[in-house]
C-alpha positions as CSV (number, residue, x, y, z in Angstrom):
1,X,123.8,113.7,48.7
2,X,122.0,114.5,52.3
3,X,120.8,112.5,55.1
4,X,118.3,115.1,56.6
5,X,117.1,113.9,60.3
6,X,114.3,115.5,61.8
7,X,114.0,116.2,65.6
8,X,112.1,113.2,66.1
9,X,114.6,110.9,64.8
10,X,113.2,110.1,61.2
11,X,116.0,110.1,58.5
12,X,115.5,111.1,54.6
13,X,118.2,110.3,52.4
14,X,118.3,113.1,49.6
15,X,120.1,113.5,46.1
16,X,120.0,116.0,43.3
17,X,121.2,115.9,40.4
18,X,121.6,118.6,38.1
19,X,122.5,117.8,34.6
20,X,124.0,120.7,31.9
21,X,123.1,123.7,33.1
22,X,122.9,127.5,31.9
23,X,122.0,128.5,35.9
24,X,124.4,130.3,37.6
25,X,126.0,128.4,41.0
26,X,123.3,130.8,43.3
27,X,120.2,130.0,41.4
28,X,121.6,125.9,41.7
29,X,121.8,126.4,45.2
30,X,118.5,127.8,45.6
31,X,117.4,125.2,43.8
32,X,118.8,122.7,46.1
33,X,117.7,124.5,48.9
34,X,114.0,124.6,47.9
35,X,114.2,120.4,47.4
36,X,115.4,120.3,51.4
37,X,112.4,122.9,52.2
38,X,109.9,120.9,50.4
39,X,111.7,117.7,52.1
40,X,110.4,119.5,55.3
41,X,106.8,119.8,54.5
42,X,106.5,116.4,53.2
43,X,107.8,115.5,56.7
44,X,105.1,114.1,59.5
45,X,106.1,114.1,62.9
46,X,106.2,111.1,64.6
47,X,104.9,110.8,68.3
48,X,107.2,108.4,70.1
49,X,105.6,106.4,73.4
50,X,107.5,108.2,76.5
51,X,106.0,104.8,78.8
52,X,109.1,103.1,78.2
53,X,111.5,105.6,78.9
């Protein structure tokens, strides 16, 4: 499990599970690591009001 916060402050909560596996621990972290790169480019930046600041 991950909480992944982007700069401007928006939170993703992220799990993956892998079940039985033949992969070897690299290729599973690869794999984990792609999920948090795609995570990324599902992401939209969010332009925050700097008035009340």
């Amino acid at each position: 499990m991950a909480l992944i916060t982007a700069p401007d402050g928006t939170s993703y909560a992220v799990v993956v599970l892998i079940g039985q596996t033949s992969a070897s621990i690299p290729e599973r972290k690869a794999f984990m690591q792609s999920i948090s790169s795609a995570v990324a480019a599902f992401h939209k930046p969010v332009v925050r009001s700097t008035a009340n600041r």
